[in-house]
ZAMARGU-4260 file (C-alpha; in steps of 0.2 Angstrom, whole numbers, plus 5000, padded with zeros to 4 digits):
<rodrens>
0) 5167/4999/4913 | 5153/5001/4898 | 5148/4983/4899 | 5148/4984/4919 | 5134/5000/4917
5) 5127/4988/4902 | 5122/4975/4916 | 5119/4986/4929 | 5105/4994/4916 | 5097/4978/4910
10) 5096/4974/4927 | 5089/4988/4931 | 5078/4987/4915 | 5072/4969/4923 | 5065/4974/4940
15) 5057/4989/4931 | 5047/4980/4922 | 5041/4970/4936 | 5037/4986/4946 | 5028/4991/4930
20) 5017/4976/4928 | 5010/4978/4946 | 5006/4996/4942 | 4997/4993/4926 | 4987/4979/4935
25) 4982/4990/4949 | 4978/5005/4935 | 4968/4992/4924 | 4958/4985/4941 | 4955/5001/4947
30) 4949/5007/4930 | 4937/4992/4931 | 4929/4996/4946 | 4928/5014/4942 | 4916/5012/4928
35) 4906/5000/4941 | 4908/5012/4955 | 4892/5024/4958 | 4896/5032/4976 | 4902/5048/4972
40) 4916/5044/4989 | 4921/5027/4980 | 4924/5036/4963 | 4933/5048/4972 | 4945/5036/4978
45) 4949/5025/4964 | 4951/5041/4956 | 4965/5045/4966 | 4972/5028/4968 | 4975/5025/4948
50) 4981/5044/4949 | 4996/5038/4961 | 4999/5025/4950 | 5002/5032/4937 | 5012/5044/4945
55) 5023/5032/4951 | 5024/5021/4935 | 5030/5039/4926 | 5045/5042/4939 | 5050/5024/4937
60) 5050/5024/4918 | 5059/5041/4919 | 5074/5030/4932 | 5075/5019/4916 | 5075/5032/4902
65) 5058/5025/4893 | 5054/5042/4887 | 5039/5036/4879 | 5031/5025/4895 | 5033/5043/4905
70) 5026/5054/4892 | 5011/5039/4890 | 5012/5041/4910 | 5010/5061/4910 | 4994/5060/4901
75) 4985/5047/4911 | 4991/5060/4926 | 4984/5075/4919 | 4968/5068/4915 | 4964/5060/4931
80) 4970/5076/4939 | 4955/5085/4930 | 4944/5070/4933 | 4949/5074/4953 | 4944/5091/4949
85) 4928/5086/4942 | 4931/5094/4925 | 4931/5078/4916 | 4913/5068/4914 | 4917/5048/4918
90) 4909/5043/4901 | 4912/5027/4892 | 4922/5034/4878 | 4935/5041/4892 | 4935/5025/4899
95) 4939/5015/4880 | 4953/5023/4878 | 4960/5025/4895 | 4960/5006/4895 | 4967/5008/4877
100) 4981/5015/4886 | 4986/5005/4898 | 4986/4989/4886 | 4999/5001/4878 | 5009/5004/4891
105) 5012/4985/4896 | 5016/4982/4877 | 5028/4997/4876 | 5037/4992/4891 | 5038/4974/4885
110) 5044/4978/4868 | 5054/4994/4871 | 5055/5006/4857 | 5047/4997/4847 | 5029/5005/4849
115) 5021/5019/4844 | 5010/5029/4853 | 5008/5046/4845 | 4990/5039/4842 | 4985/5036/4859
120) 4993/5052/4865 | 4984/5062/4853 | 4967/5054/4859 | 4971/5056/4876 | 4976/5077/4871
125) 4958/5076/4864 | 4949/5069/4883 | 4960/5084/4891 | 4952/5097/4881 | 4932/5089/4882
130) 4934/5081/4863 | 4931/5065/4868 | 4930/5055/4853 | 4923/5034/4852 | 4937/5022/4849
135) 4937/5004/4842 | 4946/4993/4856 | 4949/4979/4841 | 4956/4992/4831 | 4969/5000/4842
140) 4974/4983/4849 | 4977/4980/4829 | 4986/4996/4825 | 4995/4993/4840 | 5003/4976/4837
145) 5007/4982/4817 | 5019/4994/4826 | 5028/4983/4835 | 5044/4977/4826 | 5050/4962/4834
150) 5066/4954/4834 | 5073/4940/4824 | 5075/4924/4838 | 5095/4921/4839 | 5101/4907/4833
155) 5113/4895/4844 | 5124/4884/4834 | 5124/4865/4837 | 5140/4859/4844 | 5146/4846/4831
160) 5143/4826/4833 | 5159/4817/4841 | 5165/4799/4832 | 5160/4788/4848 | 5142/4796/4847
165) 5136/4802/4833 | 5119/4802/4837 | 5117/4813/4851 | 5119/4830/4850 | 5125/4844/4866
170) 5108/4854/4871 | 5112/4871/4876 | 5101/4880/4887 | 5107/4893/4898 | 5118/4906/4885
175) 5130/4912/4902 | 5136/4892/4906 | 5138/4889/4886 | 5151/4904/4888 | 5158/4902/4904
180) 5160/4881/4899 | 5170/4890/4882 | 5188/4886/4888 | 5182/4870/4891 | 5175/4863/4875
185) 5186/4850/4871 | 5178/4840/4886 | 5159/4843/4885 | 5156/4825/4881 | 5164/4819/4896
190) 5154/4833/4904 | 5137/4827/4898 | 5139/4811/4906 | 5149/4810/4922 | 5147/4831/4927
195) 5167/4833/4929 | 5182/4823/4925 | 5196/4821/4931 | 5204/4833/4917 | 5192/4850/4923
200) 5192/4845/4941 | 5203/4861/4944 | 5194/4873/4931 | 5177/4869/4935 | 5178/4864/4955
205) 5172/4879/4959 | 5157/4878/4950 | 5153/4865/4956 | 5153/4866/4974 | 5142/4881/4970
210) 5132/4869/4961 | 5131/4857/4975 | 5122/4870/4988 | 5113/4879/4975 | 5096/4880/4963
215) 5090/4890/4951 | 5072/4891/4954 | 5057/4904/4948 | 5050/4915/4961 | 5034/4911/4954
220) 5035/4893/4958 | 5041/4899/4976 | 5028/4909/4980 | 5017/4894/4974 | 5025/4887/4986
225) 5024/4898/5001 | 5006/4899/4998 | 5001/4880/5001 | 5011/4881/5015 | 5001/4895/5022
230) 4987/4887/5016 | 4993/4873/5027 | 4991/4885/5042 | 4971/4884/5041 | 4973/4867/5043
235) 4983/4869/5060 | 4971/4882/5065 | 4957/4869/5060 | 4964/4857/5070 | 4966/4865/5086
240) 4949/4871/5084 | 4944/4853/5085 | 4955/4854/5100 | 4945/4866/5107 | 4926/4857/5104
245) 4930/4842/5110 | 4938/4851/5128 | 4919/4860/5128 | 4911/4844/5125 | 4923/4835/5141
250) 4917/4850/5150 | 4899/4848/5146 | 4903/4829/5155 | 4911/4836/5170 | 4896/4846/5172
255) 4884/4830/5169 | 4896/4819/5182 | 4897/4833/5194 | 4875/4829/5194 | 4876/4812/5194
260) 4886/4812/5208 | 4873/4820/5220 | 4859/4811/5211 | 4868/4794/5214 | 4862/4790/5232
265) 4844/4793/5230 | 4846/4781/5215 | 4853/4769/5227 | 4841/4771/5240 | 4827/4770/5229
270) 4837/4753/5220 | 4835/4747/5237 | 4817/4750/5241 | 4812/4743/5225 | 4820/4727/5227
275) 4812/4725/5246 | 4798/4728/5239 | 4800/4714/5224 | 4804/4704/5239 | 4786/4703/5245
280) 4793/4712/5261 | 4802/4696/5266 | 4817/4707/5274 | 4816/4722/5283 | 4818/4740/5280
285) 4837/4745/5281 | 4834/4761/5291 | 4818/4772/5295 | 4818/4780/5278 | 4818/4764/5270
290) 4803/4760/5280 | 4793/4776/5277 | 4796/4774/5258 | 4793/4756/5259 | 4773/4762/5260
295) 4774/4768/5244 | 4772/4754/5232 | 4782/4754/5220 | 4780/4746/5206 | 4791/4736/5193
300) 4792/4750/5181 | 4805/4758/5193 | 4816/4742/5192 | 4817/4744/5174 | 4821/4764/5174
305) 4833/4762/5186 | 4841/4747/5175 | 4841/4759/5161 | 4849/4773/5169 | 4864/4762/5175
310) 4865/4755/5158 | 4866/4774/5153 | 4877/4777/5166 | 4890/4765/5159 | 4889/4770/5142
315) 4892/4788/5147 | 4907/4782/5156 | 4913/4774/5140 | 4910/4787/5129 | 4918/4799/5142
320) 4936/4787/5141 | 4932/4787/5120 | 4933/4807/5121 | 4947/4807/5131 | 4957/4797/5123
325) 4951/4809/5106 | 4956/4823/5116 | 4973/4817/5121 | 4977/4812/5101 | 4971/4825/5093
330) 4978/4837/5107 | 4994/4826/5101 | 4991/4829/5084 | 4987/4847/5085 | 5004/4849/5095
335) 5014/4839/5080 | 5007/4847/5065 | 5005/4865/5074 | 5028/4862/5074 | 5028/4855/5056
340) 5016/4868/5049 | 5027/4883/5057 | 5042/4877/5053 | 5038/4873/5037 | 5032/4893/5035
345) 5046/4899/5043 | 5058/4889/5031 | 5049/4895/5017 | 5051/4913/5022 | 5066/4910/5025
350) 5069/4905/5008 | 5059/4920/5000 | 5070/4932/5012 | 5081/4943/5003 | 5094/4956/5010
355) 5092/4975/5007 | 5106/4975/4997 | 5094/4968/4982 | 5086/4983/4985 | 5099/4997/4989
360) 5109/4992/4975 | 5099/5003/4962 | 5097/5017/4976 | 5114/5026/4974 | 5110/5028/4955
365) 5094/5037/4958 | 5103/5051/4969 | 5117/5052/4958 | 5105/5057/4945 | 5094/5069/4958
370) 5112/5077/4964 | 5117/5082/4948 | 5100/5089/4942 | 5100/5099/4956 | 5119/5103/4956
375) 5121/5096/4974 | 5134/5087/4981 | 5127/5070/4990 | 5134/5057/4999 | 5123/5039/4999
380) 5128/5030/5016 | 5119/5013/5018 | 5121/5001/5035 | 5112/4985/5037 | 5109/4979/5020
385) 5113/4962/5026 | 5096/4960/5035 | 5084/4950/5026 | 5067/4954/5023 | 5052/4946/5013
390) 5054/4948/4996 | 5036/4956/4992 | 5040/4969/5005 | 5059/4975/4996 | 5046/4976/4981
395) 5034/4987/4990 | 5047/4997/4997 | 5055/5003/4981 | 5045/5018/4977 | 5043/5024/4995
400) 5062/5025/4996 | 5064/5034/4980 | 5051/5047/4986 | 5061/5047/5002 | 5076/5052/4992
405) 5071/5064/4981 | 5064/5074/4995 | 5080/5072/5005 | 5091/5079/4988 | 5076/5089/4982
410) 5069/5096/5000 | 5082/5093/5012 | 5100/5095/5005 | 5106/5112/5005 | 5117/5120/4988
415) 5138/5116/4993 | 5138/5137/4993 | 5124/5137/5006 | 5131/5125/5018 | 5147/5131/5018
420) 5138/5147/5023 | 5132/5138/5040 | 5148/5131/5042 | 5145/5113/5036 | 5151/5102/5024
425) 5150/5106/5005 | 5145/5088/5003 | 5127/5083/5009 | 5126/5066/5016 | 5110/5056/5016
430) 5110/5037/5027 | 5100/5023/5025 | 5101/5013/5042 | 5093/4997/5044 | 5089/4986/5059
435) 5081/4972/5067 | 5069/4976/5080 | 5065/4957/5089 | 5061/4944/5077 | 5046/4951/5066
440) 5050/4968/5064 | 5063/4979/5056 | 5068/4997/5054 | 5072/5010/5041 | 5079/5026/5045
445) 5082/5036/5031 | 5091/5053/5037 | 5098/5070/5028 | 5110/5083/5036 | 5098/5095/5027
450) 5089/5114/5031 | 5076/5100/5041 | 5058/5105/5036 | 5048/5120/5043 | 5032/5115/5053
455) 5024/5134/5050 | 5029/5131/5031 | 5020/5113/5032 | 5004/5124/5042 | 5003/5136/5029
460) 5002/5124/5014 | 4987/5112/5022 | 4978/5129/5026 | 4980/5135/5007 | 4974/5120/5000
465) 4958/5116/5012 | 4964/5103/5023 | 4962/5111/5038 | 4956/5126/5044 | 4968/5140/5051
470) 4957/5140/5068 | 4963/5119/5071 | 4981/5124/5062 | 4984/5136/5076 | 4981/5122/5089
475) 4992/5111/5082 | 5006/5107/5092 | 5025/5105/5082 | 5023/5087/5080 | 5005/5085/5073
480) 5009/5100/5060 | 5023/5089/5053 | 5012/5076/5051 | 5001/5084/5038 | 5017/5083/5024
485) 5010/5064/5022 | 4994/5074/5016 | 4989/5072/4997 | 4992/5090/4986 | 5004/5096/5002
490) 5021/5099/4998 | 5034/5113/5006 | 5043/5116/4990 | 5040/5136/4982 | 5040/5129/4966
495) 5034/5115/4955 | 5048/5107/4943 | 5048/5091/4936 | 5053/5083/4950 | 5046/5088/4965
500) 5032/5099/4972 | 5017/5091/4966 | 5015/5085/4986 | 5012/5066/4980 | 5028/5058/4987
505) 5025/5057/5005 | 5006/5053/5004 | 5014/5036/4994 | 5026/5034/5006 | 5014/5033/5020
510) 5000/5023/5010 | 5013/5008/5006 | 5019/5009/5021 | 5003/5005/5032 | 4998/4994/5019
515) 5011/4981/5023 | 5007/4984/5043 | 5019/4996/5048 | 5023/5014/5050 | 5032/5029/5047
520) 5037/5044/5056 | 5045/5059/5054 | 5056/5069/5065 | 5067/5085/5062 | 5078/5101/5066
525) 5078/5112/5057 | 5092/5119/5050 | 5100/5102/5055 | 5093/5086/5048 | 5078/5077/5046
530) 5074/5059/5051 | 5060/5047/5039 | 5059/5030/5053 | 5050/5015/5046 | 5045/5001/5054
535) 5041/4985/5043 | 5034/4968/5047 | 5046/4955/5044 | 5036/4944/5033 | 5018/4945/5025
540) 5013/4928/5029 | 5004/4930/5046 | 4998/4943/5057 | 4992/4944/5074 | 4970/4950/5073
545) 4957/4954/5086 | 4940/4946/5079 | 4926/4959/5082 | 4908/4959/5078 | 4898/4966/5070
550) 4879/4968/5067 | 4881/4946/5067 | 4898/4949/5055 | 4915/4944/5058 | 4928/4956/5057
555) 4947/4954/5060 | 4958/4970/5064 | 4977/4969/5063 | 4982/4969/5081 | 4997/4981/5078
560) 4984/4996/5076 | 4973/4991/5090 | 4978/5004/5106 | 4965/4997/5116 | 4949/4990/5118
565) 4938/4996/5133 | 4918/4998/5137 | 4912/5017/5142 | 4896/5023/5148 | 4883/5030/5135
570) 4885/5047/5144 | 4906/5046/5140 | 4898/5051/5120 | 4898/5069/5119 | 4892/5080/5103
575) 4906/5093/5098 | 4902/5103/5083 | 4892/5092/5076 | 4905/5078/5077 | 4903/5064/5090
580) 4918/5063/5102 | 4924/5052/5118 | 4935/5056/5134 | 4944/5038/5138 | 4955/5044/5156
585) 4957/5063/5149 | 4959/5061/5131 | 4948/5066/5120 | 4943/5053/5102 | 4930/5057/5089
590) 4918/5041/5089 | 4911/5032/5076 | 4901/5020/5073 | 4908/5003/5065 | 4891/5001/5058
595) 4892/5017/5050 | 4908/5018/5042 | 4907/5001/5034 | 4888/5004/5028 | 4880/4989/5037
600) 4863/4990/5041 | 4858/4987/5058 | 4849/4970/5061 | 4851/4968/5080 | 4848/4982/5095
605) 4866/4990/5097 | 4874/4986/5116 | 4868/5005/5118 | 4854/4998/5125 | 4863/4991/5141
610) 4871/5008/5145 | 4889/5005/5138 | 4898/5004/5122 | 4911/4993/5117 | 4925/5003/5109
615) 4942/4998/5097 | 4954/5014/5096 | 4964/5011/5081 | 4979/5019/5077 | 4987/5024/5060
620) 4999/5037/5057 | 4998/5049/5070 | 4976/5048/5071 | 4969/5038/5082 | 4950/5034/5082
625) 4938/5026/5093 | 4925/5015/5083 | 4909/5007/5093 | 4907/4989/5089 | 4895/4975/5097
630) 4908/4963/5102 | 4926/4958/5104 | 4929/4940/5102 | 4947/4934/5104 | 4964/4938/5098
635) 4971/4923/5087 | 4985/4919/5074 | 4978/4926/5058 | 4984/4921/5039 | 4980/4935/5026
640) 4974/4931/5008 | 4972/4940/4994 | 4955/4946/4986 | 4958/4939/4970 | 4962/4950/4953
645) 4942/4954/4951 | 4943/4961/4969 | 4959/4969/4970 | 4953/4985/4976 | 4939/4984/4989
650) 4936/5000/5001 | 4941/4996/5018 | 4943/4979/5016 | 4962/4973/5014 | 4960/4952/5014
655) 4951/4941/5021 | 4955/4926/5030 | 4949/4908/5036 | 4944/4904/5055 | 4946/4886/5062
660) 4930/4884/5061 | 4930/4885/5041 | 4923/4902/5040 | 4928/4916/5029 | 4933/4934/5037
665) 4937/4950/5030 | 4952/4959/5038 | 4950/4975/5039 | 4961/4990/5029 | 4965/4998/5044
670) 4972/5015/5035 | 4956/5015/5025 | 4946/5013/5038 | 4953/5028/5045 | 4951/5038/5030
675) 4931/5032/5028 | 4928/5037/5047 | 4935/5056/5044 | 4923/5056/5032 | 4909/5049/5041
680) 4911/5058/5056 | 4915/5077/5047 | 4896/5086/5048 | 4901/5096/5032 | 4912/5092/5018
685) 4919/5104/5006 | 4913/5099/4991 | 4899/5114/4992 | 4913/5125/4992 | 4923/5117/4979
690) 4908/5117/4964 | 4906/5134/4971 | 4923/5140/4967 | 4924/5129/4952 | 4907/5138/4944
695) 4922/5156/4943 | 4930/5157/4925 | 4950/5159/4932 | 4957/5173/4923 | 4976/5172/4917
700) 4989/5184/4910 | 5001/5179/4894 | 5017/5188/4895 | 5027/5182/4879 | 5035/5192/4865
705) 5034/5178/4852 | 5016/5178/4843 | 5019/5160/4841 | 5023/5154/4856 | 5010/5168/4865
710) 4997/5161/4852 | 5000/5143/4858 | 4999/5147/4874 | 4982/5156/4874 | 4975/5142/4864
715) 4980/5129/4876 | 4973/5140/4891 | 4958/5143/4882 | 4954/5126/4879 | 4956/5122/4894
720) 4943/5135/4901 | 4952/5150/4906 | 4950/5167/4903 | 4966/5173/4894 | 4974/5189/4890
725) 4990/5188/4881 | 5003/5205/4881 | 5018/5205/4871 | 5033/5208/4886 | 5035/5215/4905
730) 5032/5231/4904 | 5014/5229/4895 | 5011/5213/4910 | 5013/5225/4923 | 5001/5240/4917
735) 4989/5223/4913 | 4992/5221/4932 | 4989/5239/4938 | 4971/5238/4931 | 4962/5221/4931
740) 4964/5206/4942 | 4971/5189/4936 | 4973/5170/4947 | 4989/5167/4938 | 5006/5173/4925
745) 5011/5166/4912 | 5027/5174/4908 | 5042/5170/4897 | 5060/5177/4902 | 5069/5183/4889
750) 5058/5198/4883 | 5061/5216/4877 | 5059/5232/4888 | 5058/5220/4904 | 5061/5201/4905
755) 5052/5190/4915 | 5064/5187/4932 | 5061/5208/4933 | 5043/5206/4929 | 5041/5192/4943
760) 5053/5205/4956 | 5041/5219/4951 | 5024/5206/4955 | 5033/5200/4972 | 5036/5218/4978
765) 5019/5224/4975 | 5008/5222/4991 | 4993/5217/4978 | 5000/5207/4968 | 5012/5199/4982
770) 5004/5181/4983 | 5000/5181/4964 | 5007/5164/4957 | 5020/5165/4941 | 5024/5152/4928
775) 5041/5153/4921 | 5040/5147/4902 | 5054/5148/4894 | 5070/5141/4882 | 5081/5145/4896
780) 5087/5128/4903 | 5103/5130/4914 | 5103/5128/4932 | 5107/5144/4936 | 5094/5152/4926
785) 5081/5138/4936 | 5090/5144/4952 | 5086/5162/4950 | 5068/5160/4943 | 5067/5151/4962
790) 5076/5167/4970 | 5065/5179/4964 | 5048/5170/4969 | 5043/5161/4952 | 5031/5147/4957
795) 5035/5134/4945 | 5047/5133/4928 | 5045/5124/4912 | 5058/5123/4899 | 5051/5123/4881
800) 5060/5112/4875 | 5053/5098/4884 | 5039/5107/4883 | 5021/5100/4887 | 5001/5107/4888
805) 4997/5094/4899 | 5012/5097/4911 | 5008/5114/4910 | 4990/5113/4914 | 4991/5103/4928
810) 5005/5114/4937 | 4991/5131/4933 | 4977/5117/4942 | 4988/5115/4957 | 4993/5133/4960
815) 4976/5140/4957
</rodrens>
């Protein structure tokens, strides 16, 4: 059993570390183009993208037990948290040793253990409290690789020479077939030179046949692979846009044959005349118009135009039967390599394809461990894992499922006494369902038999933290309301642990989801279940785009977000509150301009000049968006490629791609296109506000009886820019309460004259302190002690003993 979890826990360990590495590279590019970045909207952005990372990185490493990766993870977090708040300066210091950081996360997470980081966690303590401090990059890289204590290579022992050849020697290189090949020793000359005798025939048979249909090959080199032949795939769309040149071009002869046709009697007539007249008028006109013409006079020059133009004429014939036989080979050609190039691609998906199993396998662990945190009884069912799927989407899809999860165990799943109570089963059950919708699509239905999620709950959070206003949450119907739990910062849960109730999960969820193409929706009851349904692209390779234009670029627009594409008249734009908006057959869409949202400069008249705009309504999530453009041009096969490591990040851009005619297109990031035109088209932002607010000391009450502990405590808050006043137990916090006004409590529980579960009773039942956040801090670990700082309203709960001043600060930012 111990060396069964021994394997499952290396295994784990191993894709892990490949999860880690694409998180550190995306924190190490966005921390790249932040220190580029000048926009305020861009800084904004990356901002919040190496945040999520990091956030993600941290639960990961905390899957694995790297204690040391997620405590290196928490203090990236907190400080881009205050860099999202605007309370840090983006100065190059910050920046030093932020990247100082991540070079020592990849090193800690390559050699486990063996890296210290108390160094870097002390400097990055100092950038949380403003002391920021220069750093030597040379020397940190040094410091850091004299920490490392790395392990002593293992040595394999030669296998001894044998009398018939003692010159050649066994070479060993895979350590699992030297100790499966152990019982079979005596016979590893024999294996060396004919594979199996007759003597291990029966021992080693089936290793062989398995041997005989399969190879051990790196993914790397397969995805080499799978990326010449997608590059292949320009040279088909090459090919038949060759097709498609040389059909215009047989076009353009039709035309010209279609002329010569009419013109070809008058060029006999006048053939005719010429040659009577050559003729000294020795014969007779041919009919009267010969004879009116034959008054004319013509002259020899005619003879010779007309001989050119039949000589013309011939070799326009010629080249007409040269361009059809082209057209028909290359049409040939086109036909043969456009079979071999998709079959070849769809092989080498096929060979990339991986079941969900590969992915599910580590799933049941993960709410094992949430179950029994949370002291909740959960059943994991899982259907479909057999369905294969591109391996770069199982990857992409591992932190989304996790955040799934945990807001399923954490969120959704009731206590075993509280379902009894509404007469279900003590045991919550959570099902995975996957399925194949056609042939380049699949689905994900994650479902709980949970309390379901509260759509006035899910209101009320968006309104509290600005991202609506309560006049447009009162509008909103059931199922736009659950849409906003995909919103950053909005979370349903009453109190903030370590982990859930930062509102971070879904947000993930939803961005990796439309980043690989698809969607996600959710549906619930409550007091029933809730329902996360995914829908994923098959493969990653190719896409279906809709070429626009615009301002003389090319675009492409993944076809799966177009709705439709339609001309209106000028007067269909309408101004409403200051936001421009269009009625398309009863619905109303806010309109922006593709122009504007991408920041292209104009250089020819827009089609508003002819009375209509062309319009694309693009759909993500549940918004939908009409943007004006100059032109559509076509719908085509379209094959994605990356931007390159020095371009990992680019707003609104999410590849580009090659046309048949050679040139380069970006693809357009449809879910950041989305994002940039909210912003675009919003008359007022809240920013105004926000410094407004910001500019207000926050004043916070210490309730702690220890002068230690209440000392620490002020100095953290204090250094962090709050007003603190720090009183010695319950009693002396509540007449604090009667007579000034603080944000937030700080309170310990166990205190003399009143502990802090009655102090938080006494703060809820008072009308003016009814809202008030609390902050549980305290030795008190158990789960019935968390449960009942949950019962009497406490908004968030830190144990001491794992006890941190960036955790703590970063819960005080995100209640007040």
């Amino acid at each position: 059993m111990n060396f069964q979890e021994d394997d499952f826990y290396r295994e784990l360990l191993s894709m892990f570390k490949i999860e880690a590495e694409e998180h550190i590279k995306n924190m190490s590019g966005g921390l790249l183009s932040l220190e580029k970045a000048t926009d305020p909207h861009e800084q904004v952005d990356l901002v919040e993208m190496i945040y999520r990372e990091a956030h993600s990185l941290k639960g990961a490493a905390r899957a694995v037990n790297l204690s040391d990766v997620e405590a290196l993870c928490q203090s990236l977090e907190s400080i881009f948290a205050k860099l999202k708040k605007q309370q840090l300066e983006l100065v190059p210091e910050l920046f030093d040793t932020m990247h100082n950081a991540v070079d020592m996360l990849s090193d800690m997470i390559e050699a486990p253990g063996e890296v210290k980081s108390s160094d870097i966690l002390q400097a990055l303590s100092r950038i949380e409290k403003g002391e920021l401090v220069k750093t030597d990059k040379a020397t940190t890289n040094k410091s850091t690789s004299d920490t490392k204590q790395p392990k002593p290579p293992e040595r394999t022992k030669k296998p001894a020479k044998t009398e018939e050849n003692g010159k050649k020697s066994e070479k060993t290189t895979d350590n699992k077939t030297r100790t499966d090949d152990q019982d079979t020793e005596k016979t590893d000359k024999e294996a060396d030179q004919k594979h199996v005798t007759a003597s291990s025939k029966a021992s080693s048979g089936t290793v062989k046949d398995m041997l005989s249909d399969t190879v051990r090959i790196s993914t790397k080199k397969l995805d080499s692979l799978l990326l010449e032949a997608e590059d292949l795939l320009a040279v088909k769309l090459t090919v038949e846009q060759y097709g498609h040149d040389i059909r215009n071009v047989m076009n353009t002869f039709e035309t010209w044959k279609k002329e010569w046709e009419k013109l070809s009697p008058d060029l006999r007539l006048l053939r005719q005349l010429t040659e009577n007249n050559n003729n000294n008028k020795s014969a007779a006109p041919a009919n009267k118009e010969a004879e009116q013409s034959s008054q004319i006079g013509v002259k020899a020059p005619v003879t010779n135009t007309l001989d050119f133009l039949d000589t013309q004429n011939n070799q326009m014939k010629y080249m007409e039967g040269q361009l059809n036989a082209i057209s028909k080979l290359v049409e040939n050609n086109a036909h043969v390599l456009s079979g071999k190039v998709d079959g070849l691609l769809e092989d080498m998906k096929k060979v990339l394809m991986l079941p969900f199993s590969t992915l599910f396998k580590i799933l049941p662990k993960v709410v094992r461990d949430l179950a029994r945190d949370q002291d909740k009884k959960v059943e994991l069912i899982v259907r479909g894992s057999t369905i294969e799927v591109d391996r770069r989407i199982l990857e992409e899809m591992k932190d989304p499922l996790i955040h799934i999860l945990r807001n399923c165990v954490d969120h959704g799943l009731e206590k075993p006494d509280e379902r009894i109570k509404h007469k279900k089963s003590a045991v919550g059950t959570i099902t995975i369902s996957v399925s194949q919708l056609g042939g380049s699509k699949v689905e994900i239905l994650v479902s709980d038999d949970g309390r379901g999620i509260d759509p006035e709950r899910v209101r009320e959070v968006a309104v509290k933290k600005g991202i609506i206003s309560q006049r447009k949450a009162d509008d909103l119907t059931e199922h736009e309301s659950l849409a906003l739990i995909f919103q950053s910062d909005v979370s349903t849960s009453r109190i903030i642990t370590d982990i859930s109730g930062r509102g971070l999960g879904l947000a993930i969820v939803r961005e990796k989801v439309e980043k690989l193409g698809g969607t996600v929706k959710l549906e619930t009851k409550k007091g029933e279940s809730t329902h996360f349904r995914l829908v994923l692209p098959v493969t990653l390779a190719t896409f279906r785009g809709i070429l626009v234009q615009e301002s003389n670029m090319t675009f492409v627009i993944p076809t799966a977000n177009v709705e439709r594409v339609l001309r209106v008249k000028e007067d269909a734009i309408k101004r409403v509150e200051d936001k421009e908006t269009v009625n398309i057959e009863g619905q109303v869409f806010s309109f922006v301009r593709m122009s504007d949202v991408l920041g292209i400069q104009k250089k020819t008249p827009s089609l508003r000049n002819t009375g209509y705009f062309q319009l694309v309504v693009l759909a993500a999530a549940e918004t939908r968006i009409a943007f004006g453009i100059d032109h559509v041009i076509s719908e085509q096969e379209v094959l994605v490629k990356g931007l390159g490591k020095q371009l990992s990040r680019v707003k609104n851009i999410g590849g580009a791609s090659i046309l048949g005619s050679g040139k380069v297109v970006a693809i357009l990031d449809v879910s950041d296109l989305m994002k940039s035109a909210i912003k675009v088209s919003a008359s007022f932002s809240r920013s105004d506000k926000m410094e407004a607010s910001a500019v207000e000391q926050r004043s916070i009450l210490i309730a702690e009886d220890s002068i230690t502990s209440r000392t620490l405590l002020k100095n953290i808050l204090e250094s962090a820019g709050y007003h603190v006043k720090a009183t010695v137990d319950g009693v002396d916090a509540l007449t604090a309460l009667r007579s000034e006004e603080f944000d937030l409590v700080v309170s310990d529980i166990e205190m003399p004259r009143m502990n802090g579960f009655d102090l938080v009773q006494q703060i809820r039942g008072d009308k003016k302190t009814a809202d008030l956040p609390v902050v549980l801090v305290t030795a008190l670990e158990s789960r019935e002690d968390r449960e009942r700082g949950i019962d009497v309203g406490a908004n968030a709960y830190i144990v001491k003993r794992s006890f941190d001043q960036s955790n703590l600060l970063e819960v005080i930012e995100k209640l007040i």
